[in-house]
C-alpha positions as CSV (number, residue, x, y, z in Angstrom):
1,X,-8.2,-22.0,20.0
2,X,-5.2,-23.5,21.6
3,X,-2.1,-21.7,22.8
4,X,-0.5,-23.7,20.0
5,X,-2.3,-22.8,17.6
6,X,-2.3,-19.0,18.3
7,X,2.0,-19.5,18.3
8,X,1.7,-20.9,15.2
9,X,-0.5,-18.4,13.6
10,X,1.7,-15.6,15.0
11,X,4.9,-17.2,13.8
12,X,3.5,-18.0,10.3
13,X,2.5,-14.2,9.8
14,X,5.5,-12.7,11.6
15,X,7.7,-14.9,9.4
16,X,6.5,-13.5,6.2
17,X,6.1,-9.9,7.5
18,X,9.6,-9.3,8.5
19,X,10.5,-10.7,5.3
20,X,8.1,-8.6,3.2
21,X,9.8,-5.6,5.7
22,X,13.0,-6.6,4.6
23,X,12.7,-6.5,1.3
24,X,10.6,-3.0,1.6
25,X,13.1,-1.8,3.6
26,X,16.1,-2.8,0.9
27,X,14.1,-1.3,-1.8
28,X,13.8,2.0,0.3
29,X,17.3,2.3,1.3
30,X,18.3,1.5,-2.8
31,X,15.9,4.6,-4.5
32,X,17.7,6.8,-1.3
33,X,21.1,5.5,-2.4
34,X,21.4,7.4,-5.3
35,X,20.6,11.1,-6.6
36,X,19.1,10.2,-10.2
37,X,16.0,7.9,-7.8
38,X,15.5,10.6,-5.2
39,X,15.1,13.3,-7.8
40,X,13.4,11.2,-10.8
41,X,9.5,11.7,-10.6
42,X,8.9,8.2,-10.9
43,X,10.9,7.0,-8.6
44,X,9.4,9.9,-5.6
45,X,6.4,8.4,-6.7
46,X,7.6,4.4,-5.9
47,X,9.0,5.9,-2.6
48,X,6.2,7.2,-1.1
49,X,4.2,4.2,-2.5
50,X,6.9,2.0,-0.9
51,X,6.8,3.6,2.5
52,X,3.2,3.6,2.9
53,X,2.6,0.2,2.2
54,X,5.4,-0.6,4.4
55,X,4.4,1.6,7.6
56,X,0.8,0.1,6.7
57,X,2.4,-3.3,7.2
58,X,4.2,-2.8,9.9
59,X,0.7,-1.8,11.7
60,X,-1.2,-4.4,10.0
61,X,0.9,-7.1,11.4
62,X,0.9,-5.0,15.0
63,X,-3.1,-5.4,15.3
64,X,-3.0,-8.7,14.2
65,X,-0.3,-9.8,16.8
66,X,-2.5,-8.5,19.6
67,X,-5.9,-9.8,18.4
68,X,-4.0,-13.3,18.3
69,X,-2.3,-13.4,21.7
70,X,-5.8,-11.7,22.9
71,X,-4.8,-8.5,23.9
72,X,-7.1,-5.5,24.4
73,X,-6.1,-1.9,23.8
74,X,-8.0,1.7,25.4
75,X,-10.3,3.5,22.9
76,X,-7.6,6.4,22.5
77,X,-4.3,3.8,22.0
78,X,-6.7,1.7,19.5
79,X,-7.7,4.8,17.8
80,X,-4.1,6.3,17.2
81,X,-3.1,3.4,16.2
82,X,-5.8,2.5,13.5
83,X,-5.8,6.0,12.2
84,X,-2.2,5.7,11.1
85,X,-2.9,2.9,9.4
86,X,-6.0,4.2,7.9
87,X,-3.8,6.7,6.5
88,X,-1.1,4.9,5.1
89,X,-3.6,2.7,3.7
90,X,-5.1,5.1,1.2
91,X,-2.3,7.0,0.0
92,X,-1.2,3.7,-1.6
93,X,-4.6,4.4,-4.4
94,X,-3.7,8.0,-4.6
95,X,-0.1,7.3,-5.4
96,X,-1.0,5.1,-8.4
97,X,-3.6,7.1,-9.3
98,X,-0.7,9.8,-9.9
99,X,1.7,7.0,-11.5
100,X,-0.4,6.0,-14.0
101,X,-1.4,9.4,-14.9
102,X,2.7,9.7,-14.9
103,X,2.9,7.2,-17.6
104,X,0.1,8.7,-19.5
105,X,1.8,11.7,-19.8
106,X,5.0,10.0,-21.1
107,X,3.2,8.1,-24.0
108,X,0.8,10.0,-25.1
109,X,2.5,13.6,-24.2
110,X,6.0,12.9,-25.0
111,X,7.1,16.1,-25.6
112,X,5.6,18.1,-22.8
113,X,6.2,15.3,-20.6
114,X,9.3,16.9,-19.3
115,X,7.6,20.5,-18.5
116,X,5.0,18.8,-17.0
117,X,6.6,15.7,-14.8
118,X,9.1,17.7,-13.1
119,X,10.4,16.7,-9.6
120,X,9.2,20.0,-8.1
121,X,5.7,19.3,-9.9
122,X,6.0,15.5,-8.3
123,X,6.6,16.2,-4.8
124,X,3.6,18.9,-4.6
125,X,1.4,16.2,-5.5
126,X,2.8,13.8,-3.9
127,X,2.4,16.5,-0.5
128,X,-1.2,17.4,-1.6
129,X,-2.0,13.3,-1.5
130,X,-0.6,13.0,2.1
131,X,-2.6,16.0,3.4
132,X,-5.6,14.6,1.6
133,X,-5.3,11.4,3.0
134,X,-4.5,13.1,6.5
135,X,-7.7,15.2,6.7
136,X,-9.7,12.0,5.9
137,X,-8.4,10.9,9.2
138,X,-9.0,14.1,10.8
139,X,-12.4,14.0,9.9
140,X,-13.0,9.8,11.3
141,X,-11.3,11.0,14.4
142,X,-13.9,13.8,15.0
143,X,-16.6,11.8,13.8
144,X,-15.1,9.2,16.6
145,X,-15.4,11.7,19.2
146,X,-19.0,12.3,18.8
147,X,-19.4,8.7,20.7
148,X,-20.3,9.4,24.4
149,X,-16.8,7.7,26.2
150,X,-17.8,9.9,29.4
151,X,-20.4,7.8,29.8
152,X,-18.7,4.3,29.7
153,X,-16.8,2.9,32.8
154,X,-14.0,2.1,31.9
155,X,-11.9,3.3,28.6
156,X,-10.4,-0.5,28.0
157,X,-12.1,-2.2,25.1
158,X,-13.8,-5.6,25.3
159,X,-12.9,-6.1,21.4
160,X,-9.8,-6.3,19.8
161,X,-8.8,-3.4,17.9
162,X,-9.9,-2.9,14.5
163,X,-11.4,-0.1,12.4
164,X,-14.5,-1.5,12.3
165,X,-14.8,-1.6,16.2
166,X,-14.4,2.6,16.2
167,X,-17.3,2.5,14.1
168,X,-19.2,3.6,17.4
169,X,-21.6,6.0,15.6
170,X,-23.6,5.2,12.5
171,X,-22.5,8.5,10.5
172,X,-19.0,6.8,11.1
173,X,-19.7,4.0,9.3
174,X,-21.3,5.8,6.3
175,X,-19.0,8.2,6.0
176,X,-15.9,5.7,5.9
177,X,-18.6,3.9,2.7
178,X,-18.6,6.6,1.0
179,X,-15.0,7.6,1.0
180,X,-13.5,4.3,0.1
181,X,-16.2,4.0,-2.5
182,X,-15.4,7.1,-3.9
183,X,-11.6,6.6,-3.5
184,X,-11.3,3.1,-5.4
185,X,-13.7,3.8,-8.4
186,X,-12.1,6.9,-8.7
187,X,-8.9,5.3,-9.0
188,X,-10.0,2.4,-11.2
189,X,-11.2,4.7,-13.6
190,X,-8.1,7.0,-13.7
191,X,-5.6,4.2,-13.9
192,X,-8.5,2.5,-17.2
193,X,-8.3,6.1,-18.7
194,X,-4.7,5.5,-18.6
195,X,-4.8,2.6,-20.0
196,X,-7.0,3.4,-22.7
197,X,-5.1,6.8,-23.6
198,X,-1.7,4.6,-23.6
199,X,-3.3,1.7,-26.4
200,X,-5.2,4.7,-28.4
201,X,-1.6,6.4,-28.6
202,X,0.2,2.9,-29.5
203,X,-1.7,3.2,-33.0
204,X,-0.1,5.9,-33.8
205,X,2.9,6.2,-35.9
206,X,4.7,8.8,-34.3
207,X,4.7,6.6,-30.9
208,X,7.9,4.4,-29.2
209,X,6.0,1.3,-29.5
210,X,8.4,-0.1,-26.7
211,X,7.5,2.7,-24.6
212,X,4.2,2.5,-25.0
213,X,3.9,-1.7,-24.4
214,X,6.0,-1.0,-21.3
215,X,3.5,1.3,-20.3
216,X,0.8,-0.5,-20.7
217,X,2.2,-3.4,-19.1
218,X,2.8,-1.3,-16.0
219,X,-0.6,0.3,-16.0
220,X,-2.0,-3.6,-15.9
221,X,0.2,-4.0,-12.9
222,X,-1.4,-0.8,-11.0
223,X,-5.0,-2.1,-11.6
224,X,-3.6,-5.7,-10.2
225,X,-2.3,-3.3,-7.0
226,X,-5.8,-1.6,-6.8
227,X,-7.7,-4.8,-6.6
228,X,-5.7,-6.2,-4.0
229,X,-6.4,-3.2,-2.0
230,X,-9.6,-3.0,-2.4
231,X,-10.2,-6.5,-1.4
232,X,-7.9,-6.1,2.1
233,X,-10.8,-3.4,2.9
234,X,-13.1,-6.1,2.3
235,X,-10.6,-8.3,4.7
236,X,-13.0,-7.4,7.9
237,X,-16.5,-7.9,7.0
238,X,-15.4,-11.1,5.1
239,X,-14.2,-12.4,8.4
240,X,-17.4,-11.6,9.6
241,X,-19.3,-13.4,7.6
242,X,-17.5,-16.7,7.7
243,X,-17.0,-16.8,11.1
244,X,-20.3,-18.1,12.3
245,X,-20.5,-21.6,10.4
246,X,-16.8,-22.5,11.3
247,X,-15.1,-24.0,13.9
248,X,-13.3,-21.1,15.8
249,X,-9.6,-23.6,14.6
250,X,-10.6,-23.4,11.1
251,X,-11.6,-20.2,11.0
252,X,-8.1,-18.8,12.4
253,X,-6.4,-20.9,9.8
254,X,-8.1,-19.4,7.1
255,X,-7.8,-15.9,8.9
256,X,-4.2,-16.3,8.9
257,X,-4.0,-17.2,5.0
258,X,-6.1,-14.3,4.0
259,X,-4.2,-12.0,6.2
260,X,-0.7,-13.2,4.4
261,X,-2.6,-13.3,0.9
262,X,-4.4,-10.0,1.1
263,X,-2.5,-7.6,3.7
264,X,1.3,-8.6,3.8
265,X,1.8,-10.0,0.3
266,X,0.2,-6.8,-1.8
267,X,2.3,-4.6,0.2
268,X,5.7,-6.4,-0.7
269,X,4.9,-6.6,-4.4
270,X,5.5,-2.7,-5.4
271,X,9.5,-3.9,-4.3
272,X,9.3,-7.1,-6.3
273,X,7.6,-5.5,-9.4
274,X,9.3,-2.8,-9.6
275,X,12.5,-3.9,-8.1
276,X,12.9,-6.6,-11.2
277,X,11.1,-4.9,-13.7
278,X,13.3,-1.2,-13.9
279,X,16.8,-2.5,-15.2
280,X,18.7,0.0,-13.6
281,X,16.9,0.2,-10.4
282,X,17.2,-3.7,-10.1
283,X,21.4,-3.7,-10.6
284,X,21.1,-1.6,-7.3
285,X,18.1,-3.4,-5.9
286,X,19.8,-6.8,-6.1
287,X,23.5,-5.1,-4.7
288,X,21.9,-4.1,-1.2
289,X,19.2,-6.7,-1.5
290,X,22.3,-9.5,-1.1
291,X,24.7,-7.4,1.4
292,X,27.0,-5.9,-1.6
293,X,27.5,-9.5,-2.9
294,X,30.1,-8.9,-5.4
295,X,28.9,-10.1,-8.6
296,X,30.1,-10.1,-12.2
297,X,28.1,-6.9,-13.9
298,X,29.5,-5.9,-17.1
299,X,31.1,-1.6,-17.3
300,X,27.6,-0.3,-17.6
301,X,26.3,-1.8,-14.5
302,X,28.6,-1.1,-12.8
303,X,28.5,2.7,-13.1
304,X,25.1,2.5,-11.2
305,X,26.8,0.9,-8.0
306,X,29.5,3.3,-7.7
């Protein structure tokens, strides 16, 4: 591939990733902004949802940057660098996982919903998911260390980084199977029991029929989020695959496609979803989101940018 061709790759991917950060960034700043977002349990929830798909971006776009301008890393700089993205990677299941089981609650558990969904009760979960996530990346970076590095010459890789290049020992790879096996179906089938709890409890009389299509609505959007994450893990060995029939130009075009479609895009659309979706998150959204644009917002509105 030409140098042109790697500036334009770069560019393209750059382009959309500091937008994607931008917006992320706006979004994070707006549920900090106000005290009814940092201590409503669904907002925590969107917030620490938000920030690991945005810190996982952030690293996505890092790795790719050096695979295209064909920079190698050291085994240790590589690993560091892939287990934090590991880890924000697989918080983002977790925290919809607790979401939906959020929304659940509120349908078909109105009345103990507020007992239950507390803020106190939110972040403990939301700590217990972060030290989950973190001892699955405790446990690849001993499982890493079992690979004989006293024995190579030199510490500098001949590959560029990725998680599947620190697959140095098979138990590695099996392990890292298993877990996101385990992690995705565990998560579809939370988020479907969710779902099916929500439409069972929408039969009922006694239910806010509003409520419950809103939540059903957003449950659909969770499994959409899911599959998009599961097929980024699938981003790699995809890659793999195709790269031996096509022309090494072709193949970095459609690299960089995939790599906007399924790694940058996804982790932008938890701001645009929910951004536009929550009406009085969005008034405050759309304020930062355009500078403080002063706009015409009628006495209700306006109440949540003051």
């Amino acid at each position: 591939m030409g140098f042109e061709e790697r500036v334009a790759s770069a560019t393209l991917t750059t382009f959309f990733c500091l937008i994607f950060l931008f917006i992320n960034g706006v979004m994070l700043f707006t549920l900090g902004s106000k005290r009814v977002f940092r201590e409503t349990s669904r907002y925590i929830l969107l917030s620490n949802l938000l920030l690991g798909d945005t810190l996982q971006l952030a690293i996505s776009q890092l790795l790719y940057l050096l695979s295209a301008s064909r920079v190698t890393l050291t085994y240790p700089l590589c690993g560091v660098i892939v287990m934090l993205g590991n880890l924000f990677s697989r918080i983002s299941p977790l925290v919809l996982v607790v979401m939906s089981l959020e929304r659940y609650v509120a349908v078909c558990h109105p009345l103990r919903h507020a007992s239950i969904i507390t803020s106190r009760n939110t972040v403990a979960a939301v700590l217990a998911l972060w030290l989950f996530c973190f001892l699955n990346v405790l446990i690849q970076g001993l499982l890493l260390l079992m690979f004989p590095f006293d024995q190579l010459e030199s510490l500098q890789m001949s590959k560029f980084c990725s998680l599947h290049v620190l697959l140095l020992v098979p138990i590695s790879e099996v392990y890292i199977n298993i877990y996101t096996y385990f992690l995705f179906i565990s998560a579809t089938l939370a988020i479907v029991f969710s779902y099916v709890g929500v439409i069972m409890s929408a039969r009922s009389a006694a239910t806010d029929k509003d409520s419950a299509r809103k939540a059903r609505d957003t449950l659909v959007l969770h499994l959409v989020q899911l599959g998009l994450s599961l097929l980024s893990v699938f981003y790699t060995p995809f890659l793999l695959r195709i790269s031996t029939p096509l022309s090494w130009v072709v193949f970095v075009r459609i690299q960089s496609i995939l790599f906007v479609l399924l790694f940058l895009f996804p982790r932008c659309l938890s701001s645009l979803v929910y951004g536009l979706r929550d009406q009085s998150l969005r008034i405050v959204f759309i304020y930062h989101l355009f500078c403080h644009l002063k706009v015409s917002v009628t006495p209700v509105k306006a109440a949540f940018l003051s």
